[in-house]
Biopython code that builds the backbone (N, CA, C, O; Angstrom):
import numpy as np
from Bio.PDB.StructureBuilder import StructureBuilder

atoms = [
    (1, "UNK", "N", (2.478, 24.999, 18.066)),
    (1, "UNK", "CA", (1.841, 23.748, 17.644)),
    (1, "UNK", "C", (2.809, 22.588, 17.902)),
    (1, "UNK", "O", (3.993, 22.487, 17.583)),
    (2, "UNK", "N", (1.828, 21.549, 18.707)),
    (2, "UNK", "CA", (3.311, 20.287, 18.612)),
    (2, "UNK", "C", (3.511, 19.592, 17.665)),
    (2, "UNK", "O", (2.583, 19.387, 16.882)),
    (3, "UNK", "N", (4.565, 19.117, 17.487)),
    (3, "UNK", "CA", (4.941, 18.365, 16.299)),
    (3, "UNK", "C", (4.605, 16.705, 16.644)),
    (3, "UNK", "O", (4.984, 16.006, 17.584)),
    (4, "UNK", "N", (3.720, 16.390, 15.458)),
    (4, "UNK", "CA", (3.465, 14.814, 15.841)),
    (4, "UNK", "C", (5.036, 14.200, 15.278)),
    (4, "UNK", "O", (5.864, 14.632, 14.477)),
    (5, "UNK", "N", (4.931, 12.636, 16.386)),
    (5, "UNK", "CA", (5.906, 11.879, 16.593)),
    (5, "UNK", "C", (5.218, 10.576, 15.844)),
    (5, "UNK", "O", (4.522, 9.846, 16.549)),
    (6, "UNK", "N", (5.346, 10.326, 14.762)),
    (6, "UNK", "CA", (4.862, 9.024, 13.961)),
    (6, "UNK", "C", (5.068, 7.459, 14.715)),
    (6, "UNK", "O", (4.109, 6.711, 14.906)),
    (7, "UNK", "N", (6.217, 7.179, 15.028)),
    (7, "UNK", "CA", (6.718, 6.506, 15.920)),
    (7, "UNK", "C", (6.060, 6.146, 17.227)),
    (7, "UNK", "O", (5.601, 5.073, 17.618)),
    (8, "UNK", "N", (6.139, 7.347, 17.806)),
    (8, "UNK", "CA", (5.470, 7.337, 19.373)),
    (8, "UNK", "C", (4.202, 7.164, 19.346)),
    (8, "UNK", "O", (3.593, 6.694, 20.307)),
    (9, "UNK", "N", (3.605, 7.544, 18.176)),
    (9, "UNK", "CA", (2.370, 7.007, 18.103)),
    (9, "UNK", "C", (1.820, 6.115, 17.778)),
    (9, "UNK", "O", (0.923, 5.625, 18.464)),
    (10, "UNK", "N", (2.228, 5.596, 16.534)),
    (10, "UNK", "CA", (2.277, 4.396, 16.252)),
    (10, "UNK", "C", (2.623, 2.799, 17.296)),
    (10, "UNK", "O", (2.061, 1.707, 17.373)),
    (11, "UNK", "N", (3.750, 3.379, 17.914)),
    (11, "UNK", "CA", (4.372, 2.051, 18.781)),
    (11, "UNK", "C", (3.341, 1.999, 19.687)),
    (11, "UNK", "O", (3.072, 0.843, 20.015)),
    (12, "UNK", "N", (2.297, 3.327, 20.495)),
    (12, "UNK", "CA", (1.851, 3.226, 21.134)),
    (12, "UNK", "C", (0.341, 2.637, 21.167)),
    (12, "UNK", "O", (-0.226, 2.007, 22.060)),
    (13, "UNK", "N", (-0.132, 3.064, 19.857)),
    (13, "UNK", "CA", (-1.161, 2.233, 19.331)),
    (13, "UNK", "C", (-1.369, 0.743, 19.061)),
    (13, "UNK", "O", (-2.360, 0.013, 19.031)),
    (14, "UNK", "N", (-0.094, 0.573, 18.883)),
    (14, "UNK", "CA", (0.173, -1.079, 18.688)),
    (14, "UNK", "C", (0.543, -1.677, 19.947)),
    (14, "UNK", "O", (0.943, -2.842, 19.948)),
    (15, "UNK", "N", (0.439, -0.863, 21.274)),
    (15, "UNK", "CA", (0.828, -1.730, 22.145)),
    (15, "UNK", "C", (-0.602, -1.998, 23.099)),
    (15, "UNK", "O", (-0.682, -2.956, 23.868)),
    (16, "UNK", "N", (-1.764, -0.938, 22.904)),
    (16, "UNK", "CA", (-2.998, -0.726, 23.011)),
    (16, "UNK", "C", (-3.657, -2.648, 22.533)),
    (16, "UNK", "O", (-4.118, -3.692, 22.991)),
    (17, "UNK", "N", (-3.249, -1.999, 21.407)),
    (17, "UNK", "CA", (-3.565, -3.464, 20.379)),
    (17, "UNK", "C", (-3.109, -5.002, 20.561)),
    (17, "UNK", "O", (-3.631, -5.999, 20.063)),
    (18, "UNK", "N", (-1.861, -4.902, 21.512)),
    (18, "UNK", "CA", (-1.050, -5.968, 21.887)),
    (18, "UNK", "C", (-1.825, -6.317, 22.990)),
    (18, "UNK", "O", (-1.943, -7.509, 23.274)),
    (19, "UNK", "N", (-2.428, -5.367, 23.722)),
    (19, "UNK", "CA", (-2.807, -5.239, 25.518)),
    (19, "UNK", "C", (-4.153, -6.278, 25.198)),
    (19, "UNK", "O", (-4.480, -7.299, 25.803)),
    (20, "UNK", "N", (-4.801, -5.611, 24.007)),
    (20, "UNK", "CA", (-6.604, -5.982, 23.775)),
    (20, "UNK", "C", (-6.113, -7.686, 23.427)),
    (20, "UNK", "O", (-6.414, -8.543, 24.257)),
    (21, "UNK", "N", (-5.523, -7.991, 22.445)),
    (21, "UNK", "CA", (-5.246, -9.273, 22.169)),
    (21, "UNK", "C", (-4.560, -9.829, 23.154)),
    (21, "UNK", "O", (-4.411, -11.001, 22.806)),
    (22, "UNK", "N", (-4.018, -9.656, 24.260)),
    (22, "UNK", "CA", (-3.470, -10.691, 25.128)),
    (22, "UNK", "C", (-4.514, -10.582, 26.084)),
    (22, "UNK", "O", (-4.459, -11.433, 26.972)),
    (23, "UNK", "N", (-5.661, -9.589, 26.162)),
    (23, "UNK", "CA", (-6.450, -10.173, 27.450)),
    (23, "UNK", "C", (-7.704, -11.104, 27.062)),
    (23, "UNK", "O", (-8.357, -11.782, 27.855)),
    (24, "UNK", "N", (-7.956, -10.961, 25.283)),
    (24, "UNK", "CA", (-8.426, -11.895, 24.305)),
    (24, "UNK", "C", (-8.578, -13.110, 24.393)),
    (24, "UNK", "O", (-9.610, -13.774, 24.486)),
    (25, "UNK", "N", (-6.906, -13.575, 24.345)),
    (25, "UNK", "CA", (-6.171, -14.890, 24.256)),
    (25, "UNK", "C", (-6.120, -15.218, 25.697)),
    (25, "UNK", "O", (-6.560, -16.349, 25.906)),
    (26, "UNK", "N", (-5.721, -14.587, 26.771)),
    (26, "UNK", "CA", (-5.993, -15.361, 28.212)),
    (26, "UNK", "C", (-7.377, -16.161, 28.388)),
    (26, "UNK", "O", (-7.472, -17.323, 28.782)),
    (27, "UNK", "N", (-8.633, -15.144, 27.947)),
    (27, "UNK", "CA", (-9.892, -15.309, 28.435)),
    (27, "UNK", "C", (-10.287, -16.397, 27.445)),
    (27, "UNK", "O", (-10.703, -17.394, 28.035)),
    (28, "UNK", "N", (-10.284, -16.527, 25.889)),
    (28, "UNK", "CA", (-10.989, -17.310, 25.219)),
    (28, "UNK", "C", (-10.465, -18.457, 24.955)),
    (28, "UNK", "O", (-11.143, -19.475, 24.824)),
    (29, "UNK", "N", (-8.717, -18.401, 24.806)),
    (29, "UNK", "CA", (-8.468, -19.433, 24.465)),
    (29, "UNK", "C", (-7.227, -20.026, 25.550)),
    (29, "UNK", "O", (-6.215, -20.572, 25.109)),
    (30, "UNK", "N", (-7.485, -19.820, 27.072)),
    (30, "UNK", "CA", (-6.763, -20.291, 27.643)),
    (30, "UNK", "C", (-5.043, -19.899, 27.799)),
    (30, "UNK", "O", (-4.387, -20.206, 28.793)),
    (31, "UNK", "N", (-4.574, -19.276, 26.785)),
    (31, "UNK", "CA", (-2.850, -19.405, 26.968)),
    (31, "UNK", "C", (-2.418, -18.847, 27.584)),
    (31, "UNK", "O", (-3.164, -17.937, 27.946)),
    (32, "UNK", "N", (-1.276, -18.820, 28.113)),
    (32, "UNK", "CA", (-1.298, -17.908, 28.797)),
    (32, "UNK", "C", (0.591, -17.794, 28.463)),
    (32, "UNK", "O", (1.090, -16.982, 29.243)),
    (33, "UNK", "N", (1.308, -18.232, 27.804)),
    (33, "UNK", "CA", (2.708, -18.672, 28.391)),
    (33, "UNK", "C", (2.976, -17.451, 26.700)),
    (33, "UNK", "O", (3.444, -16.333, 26.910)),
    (34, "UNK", "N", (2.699, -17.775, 25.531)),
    (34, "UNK", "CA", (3.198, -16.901, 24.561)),
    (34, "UNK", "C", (2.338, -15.587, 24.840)),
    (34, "UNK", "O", (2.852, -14.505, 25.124)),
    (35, "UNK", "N", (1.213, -15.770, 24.747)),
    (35, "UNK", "CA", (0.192, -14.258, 24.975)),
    (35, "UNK", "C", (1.376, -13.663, 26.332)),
    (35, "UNK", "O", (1.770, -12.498, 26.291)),
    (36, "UNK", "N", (1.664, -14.260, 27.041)),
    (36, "UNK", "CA", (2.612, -13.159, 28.277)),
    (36, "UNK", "C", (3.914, -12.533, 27.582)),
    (36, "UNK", "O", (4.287, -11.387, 27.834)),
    (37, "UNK", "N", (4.452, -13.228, 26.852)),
    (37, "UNK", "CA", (5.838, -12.697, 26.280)),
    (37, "UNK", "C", (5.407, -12.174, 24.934)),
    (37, "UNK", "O", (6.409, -11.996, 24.241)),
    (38, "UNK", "N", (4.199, -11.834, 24.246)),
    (38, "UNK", "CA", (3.731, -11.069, 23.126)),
    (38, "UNK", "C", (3.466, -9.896, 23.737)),
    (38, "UNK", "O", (3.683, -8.770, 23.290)),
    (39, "UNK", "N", (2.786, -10.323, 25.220)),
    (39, "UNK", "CA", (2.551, -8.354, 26.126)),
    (39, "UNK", "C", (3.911, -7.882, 26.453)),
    (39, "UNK", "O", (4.308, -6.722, 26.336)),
    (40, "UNK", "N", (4.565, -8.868, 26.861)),
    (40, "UNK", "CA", (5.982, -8.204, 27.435)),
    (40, "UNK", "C", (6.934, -7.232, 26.241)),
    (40, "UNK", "O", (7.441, -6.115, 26.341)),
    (41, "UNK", "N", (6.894, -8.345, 24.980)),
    (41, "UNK", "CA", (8.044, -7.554, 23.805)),
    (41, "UNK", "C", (7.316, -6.941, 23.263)),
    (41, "UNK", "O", (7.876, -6.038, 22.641)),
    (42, "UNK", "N", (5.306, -6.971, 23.070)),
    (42, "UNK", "CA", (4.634, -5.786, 22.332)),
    (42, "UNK", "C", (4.541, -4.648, 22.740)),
    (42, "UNK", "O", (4.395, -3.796, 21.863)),
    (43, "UNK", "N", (4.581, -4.219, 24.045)),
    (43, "UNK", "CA", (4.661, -2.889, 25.148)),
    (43, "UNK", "C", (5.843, -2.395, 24.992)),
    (43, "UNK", "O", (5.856, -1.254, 24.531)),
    (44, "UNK", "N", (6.695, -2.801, 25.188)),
    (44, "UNK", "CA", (8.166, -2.836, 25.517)),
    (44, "UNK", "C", (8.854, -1.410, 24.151)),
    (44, "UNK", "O", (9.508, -0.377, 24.287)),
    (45, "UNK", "N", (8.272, -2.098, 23.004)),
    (45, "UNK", "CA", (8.363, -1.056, 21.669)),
    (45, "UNK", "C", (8.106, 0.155, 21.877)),
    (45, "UNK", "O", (9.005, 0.964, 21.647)),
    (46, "UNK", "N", (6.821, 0.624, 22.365)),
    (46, "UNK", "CA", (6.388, 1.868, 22.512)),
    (46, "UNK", "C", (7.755, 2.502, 24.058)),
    (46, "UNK", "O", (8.480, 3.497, 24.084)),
    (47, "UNK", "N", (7.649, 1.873, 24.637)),
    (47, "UNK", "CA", (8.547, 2.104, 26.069)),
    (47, "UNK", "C", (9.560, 2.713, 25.743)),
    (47, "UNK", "O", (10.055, 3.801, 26.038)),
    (48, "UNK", "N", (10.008, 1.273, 24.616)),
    (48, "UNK", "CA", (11.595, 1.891, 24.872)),
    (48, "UNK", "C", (11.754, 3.332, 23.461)),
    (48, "UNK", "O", (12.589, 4.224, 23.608)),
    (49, "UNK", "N", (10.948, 3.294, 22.388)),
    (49, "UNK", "CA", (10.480, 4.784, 21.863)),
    (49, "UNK", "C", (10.695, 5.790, 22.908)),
    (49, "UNK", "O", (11.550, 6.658, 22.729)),
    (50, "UNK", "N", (9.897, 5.746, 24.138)),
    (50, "UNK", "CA", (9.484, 6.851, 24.830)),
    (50, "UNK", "C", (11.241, 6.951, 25.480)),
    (50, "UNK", "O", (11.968, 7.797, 24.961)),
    (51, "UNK", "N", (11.609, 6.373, 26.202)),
    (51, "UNK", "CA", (13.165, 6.550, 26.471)),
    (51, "UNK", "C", (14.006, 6.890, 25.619)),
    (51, "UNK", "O", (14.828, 7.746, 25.948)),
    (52, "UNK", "N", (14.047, 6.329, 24.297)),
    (52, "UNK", "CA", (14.876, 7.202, 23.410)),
    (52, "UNK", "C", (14.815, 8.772, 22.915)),
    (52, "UNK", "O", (15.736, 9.539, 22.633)),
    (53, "UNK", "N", (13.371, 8.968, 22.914)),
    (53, "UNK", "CA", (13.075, 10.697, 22.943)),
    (53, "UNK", "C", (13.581, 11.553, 24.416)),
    (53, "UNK", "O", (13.982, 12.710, 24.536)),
    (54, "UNK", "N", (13.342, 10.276, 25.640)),
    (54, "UNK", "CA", (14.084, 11.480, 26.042)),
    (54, "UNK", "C", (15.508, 10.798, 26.433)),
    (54, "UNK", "O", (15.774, 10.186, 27.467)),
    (55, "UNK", "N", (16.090, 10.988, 25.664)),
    (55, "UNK", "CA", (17.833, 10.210, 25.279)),
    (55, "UNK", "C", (18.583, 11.398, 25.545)),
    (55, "UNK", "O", (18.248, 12.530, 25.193)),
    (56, "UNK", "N", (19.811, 11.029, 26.306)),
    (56, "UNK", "CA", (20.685, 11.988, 27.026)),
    (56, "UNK", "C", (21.801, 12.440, 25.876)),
    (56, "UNK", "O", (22.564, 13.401, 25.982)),
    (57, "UNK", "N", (21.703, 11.371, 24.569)),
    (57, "UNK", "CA", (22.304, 11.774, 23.783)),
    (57, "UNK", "C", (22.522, 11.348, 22.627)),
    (57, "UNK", "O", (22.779, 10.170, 22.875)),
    (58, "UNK", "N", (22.628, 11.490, 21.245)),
    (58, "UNK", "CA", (22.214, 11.047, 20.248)),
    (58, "UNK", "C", (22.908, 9.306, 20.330)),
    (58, "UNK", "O", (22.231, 8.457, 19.750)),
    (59, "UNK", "N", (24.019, 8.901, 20.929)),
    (59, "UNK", "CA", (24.135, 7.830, 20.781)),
    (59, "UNK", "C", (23.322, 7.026, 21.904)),
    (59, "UNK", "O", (23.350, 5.807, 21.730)),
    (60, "UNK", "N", (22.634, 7.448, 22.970)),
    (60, "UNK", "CA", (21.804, 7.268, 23.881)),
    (60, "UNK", "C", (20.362, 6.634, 22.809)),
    (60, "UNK", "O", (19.888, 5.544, 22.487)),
    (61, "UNK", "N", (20.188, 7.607, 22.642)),
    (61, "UNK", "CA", (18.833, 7.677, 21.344)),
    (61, "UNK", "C", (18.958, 6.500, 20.332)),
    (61, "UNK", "O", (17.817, 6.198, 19.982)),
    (62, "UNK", "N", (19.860, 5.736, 19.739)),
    (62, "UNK", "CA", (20.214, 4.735, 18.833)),
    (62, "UNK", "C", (19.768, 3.524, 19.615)),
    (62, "UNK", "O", (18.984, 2.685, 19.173)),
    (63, "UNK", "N", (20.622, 3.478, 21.446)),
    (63, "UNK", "CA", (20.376, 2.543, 21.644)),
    (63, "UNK", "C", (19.125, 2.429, 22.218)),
    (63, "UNK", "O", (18.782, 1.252, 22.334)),
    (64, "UNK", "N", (18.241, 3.318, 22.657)),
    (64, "UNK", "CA", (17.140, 3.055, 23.029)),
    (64, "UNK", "C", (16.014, 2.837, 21.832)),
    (64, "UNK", "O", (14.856, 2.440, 21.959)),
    (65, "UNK", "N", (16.802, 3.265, 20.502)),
    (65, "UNK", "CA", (15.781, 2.794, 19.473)),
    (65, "UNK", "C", (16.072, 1.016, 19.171)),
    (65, "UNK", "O", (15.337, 0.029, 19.127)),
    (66, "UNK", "N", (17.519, 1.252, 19.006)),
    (66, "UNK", "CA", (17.723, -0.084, 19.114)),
    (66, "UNK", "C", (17.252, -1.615, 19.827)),
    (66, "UNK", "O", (17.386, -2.802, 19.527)),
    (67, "UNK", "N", (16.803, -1.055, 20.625)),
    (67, "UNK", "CA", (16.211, -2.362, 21.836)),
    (67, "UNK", "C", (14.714, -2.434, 21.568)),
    (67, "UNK", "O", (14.203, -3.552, 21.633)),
    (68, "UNK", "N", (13.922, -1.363, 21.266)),
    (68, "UNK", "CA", (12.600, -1.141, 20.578)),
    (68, "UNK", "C", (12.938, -1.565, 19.257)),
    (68, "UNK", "O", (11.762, -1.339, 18.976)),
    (69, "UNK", "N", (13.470, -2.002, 18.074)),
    (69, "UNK", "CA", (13.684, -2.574, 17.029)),
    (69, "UNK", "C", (14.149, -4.083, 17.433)),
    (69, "UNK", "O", (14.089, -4.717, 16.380)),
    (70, "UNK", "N", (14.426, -4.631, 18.096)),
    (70, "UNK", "CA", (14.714, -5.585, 18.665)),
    (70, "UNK", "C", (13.479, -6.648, 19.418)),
    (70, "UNK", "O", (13.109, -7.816, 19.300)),
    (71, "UNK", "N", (13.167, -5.576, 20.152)),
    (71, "UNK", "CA", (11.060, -6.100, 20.804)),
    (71, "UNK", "C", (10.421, -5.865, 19.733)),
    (71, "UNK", "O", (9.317, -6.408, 19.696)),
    (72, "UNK", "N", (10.733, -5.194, 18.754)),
    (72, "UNK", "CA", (9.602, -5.025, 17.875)),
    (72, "UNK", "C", (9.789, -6.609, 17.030)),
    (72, "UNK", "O", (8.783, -7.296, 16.853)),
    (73, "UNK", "N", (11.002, -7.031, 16.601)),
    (73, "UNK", "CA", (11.353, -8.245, 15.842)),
    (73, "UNK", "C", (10.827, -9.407, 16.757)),
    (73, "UNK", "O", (10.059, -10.316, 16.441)),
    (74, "UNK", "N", (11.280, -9.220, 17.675)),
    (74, "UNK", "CA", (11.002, -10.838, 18.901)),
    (74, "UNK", "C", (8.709, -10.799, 19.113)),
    (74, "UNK", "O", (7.967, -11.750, 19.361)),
    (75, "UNK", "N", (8.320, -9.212, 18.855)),
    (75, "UNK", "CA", (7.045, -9.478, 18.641)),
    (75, "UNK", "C", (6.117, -9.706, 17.324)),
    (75, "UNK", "O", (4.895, -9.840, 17.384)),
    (76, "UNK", "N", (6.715, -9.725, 16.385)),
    (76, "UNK", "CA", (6.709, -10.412, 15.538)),
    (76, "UNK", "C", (6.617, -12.379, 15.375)),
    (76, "UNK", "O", (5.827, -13.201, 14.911)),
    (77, "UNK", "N", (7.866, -12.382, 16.030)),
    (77, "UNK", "CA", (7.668, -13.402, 16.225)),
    (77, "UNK", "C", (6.496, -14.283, 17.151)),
    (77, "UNK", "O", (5.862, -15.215, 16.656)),
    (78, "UNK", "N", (6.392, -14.010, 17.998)),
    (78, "UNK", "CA", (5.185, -14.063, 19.276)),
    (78, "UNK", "C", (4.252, -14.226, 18.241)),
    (78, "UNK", "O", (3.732, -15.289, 18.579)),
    (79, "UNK", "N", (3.839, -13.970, 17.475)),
    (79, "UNK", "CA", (2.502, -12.590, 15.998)),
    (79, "UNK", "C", (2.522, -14.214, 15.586)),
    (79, "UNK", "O", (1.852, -15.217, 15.830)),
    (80, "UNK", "N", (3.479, -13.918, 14.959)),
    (80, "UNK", "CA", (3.881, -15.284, 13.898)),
    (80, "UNK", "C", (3.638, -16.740, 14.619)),
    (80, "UNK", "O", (3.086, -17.559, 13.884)),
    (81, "UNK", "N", (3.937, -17.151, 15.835)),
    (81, "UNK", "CA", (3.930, -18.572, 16.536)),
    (81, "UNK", "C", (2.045, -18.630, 16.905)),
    (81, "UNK", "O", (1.353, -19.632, 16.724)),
    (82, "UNK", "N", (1.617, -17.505, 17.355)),
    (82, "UNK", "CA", (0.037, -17.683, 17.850)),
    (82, "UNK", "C", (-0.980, -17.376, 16.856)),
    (82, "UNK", "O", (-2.166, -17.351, 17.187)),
    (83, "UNK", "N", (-0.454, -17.041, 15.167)),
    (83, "UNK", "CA", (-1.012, -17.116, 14.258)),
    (83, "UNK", "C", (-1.019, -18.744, 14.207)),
    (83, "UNK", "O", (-1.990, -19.288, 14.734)),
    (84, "UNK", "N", (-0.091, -19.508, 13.660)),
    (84, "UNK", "CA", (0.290, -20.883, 13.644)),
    (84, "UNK", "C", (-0.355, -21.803, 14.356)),
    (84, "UNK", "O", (-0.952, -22.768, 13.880)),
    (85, "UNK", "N", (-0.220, -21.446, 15.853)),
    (85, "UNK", "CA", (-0.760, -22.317, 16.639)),
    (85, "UNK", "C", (-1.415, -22.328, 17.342)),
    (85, "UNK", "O", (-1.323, -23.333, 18.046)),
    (86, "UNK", "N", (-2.543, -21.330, 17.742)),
    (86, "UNK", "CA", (-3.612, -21.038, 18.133)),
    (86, "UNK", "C", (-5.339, -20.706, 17.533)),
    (86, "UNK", "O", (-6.437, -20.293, 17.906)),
    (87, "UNK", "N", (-4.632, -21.209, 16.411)),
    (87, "UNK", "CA", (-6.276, -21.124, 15.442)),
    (87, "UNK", "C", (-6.899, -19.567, 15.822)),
    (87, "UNK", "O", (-8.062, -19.227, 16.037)),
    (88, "UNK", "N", (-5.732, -18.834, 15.811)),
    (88, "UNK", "CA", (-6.665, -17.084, 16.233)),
    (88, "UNK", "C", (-7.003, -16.700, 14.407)),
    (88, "UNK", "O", (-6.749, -17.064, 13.259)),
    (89, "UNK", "N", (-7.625, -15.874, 15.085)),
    (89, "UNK", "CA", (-8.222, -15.460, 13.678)),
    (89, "UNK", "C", (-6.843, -14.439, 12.931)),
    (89, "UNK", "O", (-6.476, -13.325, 13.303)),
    (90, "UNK", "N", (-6.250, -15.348, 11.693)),
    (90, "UNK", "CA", (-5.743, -15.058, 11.051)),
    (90, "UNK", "C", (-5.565, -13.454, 10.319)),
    (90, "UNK", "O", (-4.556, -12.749, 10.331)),
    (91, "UNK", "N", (-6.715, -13.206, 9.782)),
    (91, "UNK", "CA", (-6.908, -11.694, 9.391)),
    (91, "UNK", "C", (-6.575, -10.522, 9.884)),
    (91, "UNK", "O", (-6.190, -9.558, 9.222)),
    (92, "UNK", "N", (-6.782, -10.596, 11.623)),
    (92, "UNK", "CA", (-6.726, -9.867, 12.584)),
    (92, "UNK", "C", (-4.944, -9.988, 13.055)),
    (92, "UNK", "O", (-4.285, -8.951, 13.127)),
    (93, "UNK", "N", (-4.442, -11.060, 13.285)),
    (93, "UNK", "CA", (-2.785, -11.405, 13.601)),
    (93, "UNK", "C", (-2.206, -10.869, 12.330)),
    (93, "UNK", "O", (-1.693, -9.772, 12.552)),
    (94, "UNK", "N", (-2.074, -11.330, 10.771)),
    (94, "UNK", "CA", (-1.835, -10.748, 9.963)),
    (94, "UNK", "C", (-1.646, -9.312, 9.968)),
    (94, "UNK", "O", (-0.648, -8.614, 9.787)),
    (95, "UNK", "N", (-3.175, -8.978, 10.285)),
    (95, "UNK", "CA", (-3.034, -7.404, 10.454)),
    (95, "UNK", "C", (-2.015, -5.700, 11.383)),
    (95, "UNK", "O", (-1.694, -4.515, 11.295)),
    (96, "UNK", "N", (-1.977, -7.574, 12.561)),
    (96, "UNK", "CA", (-0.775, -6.978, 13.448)),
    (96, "UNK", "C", (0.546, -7.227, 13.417)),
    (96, "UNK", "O", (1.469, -6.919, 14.171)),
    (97, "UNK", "N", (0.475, -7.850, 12.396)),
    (97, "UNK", "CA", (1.899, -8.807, 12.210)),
    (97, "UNK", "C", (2.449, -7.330, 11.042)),
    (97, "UNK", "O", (3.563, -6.841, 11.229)),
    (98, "UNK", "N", (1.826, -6.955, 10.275)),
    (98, "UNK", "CA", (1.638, -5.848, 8.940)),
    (98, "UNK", "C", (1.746, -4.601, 9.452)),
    (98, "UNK", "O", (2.090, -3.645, 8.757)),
    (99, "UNK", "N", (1.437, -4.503, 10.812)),
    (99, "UNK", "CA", (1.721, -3.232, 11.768)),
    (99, "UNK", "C", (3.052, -2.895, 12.242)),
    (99, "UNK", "O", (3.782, -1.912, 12.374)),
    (100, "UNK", "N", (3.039, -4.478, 12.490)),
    (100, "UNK", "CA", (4.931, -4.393, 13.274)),
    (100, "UNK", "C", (5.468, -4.326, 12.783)),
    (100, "UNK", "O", (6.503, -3.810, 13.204)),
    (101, "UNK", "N", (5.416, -4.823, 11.089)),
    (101, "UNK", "CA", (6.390, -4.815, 10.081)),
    (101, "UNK", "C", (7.028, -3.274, 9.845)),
    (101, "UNK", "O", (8.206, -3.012, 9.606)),
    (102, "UNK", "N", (5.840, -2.276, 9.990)),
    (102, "UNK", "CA", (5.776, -0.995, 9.670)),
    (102, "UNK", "C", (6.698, -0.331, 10.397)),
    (102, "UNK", "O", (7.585, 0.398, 9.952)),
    (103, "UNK", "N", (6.351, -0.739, 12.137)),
    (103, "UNK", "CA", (7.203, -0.223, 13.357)),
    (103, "UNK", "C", (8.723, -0.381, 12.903)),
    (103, "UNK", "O", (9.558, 0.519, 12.989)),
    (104, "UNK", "N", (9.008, -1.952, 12.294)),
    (104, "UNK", "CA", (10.474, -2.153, 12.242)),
    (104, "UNK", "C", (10.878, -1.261, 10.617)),
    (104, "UNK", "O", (12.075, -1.131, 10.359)),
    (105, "UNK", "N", (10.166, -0.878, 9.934)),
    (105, "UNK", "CA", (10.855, -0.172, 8.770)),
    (105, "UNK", "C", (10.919, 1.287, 9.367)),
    (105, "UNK", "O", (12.000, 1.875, 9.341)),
    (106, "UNK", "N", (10.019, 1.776, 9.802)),
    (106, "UNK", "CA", (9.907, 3.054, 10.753)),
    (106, "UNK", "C", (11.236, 3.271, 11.614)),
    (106, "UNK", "O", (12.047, 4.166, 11.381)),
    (107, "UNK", "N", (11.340, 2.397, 12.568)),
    (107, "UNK", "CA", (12.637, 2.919, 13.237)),
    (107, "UNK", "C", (13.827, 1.899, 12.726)),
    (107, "UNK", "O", (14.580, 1.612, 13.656)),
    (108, "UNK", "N", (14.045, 1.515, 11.945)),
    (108, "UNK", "CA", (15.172, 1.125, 10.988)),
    (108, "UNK", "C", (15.862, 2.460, 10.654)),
    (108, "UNK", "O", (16.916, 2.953, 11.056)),
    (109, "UNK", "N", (14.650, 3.007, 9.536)),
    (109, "UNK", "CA", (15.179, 4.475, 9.464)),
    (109, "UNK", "C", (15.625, 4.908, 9.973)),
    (109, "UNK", "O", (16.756, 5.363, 9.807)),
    (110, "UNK", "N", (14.750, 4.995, 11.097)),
    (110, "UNK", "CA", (15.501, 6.568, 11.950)),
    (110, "UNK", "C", (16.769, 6.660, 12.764)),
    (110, "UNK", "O", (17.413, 7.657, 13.090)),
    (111, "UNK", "N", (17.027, 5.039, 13.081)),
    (111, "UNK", "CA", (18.481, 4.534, 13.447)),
    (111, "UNK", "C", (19.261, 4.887, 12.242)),
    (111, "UNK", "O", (20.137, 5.741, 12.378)),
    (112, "UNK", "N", (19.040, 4.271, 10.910)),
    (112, "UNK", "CA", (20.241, 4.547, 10.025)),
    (112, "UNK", "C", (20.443, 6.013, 9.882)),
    (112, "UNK", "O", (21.598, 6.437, 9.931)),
    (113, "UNK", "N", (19.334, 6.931, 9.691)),
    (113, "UNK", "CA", (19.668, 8.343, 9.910)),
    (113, "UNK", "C", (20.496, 9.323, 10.974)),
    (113, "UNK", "O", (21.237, 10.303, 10.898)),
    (114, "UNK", "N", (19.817, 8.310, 12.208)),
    (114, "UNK", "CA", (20.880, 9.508, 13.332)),
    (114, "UNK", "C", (22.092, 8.542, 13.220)),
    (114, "UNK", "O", (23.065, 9.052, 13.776)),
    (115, "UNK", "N", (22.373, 7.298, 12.681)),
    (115, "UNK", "CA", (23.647, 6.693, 12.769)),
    (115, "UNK", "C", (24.595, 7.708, 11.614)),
    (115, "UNK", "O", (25.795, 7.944, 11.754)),
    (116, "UNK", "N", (23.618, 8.280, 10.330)),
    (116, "UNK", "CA", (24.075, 9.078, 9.403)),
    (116, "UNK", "C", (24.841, 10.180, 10.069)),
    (116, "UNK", "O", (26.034, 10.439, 9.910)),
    (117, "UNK", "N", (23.787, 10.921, 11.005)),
    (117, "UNK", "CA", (24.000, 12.307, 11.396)),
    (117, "UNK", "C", (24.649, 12.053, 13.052)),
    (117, "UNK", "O", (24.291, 12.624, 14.082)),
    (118, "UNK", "N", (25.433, 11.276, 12.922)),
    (118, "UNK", "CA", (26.185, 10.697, 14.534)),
    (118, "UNK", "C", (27.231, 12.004, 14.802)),
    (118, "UNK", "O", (27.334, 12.682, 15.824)),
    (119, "UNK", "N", (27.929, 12.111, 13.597)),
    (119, "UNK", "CA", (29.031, 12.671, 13.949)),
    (119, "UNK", "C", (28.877, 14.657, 13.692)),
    (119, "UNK", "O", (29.825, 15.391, 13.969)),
]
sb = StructureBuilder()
sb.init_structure("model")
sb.init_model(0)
sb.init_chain("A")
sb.init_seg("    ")
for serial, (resi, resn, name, xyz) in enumerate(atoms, 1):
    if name == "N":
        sb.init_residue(resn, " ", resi, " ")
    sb.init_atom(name, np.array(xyz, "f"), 0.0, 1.0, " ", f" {name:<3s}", serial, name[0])
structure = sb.get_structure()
């Protein structure tokens, strides 16, 4: 039986979700300059997940979580500026904004853990 990956799934669902809302925001409301760098650092999470699983070595694995905790923060932000200033429907950004939050407590963990179990 395989073992589910909470993470990998998660990041990957939310980047599904990043994909649907930036082709959203091109078509309805014109933008095109933040919706591009919300696809770039919202994808990017799940990506760099998938590179850290297959990590050549546990300190390999930190930094590839690391840079996915990093896109996950900078898409947040993206979340946060086109809530503000795009009159998108609030409920729905919130909702993804409440997702990412999750991603960054999710692999927070799992960095401070293998940073635990480094040695």
């Amino acid at each position: 039986m395989k073992k589910e990956n909470i993470v990998r799934e998660k990041s990957f669902d939310f980047a599904l979700k990043v994909i649907r809302l930036y082709k959203y925001i091109v078509k309805e409301k014109k933008e095109f300059i933040i919706s591009k760098q919300l696809l770039r650092s919202g994808t990017s999470i799940g990506a760099n997940v998938e590179e850290a699983c297959a990590g050549q070595s546990k300190k390999d694995f930190i930094a590839k979580l690391s840079i996915a905790l990093k896109e996950a923060f900078e898409t947040r932000y993206w979340l946060k500026l086109l809530r503000d200033s795009e009159g998108l429907n609030t409920e729905y950004i919130s909702n993804m904004i409440a997702e990412c939050n999750e991603l960054i407590s999710i692999i927070t963990r799992i960095i401070k853990t293998a940073k635990e179990n480094l040695d």
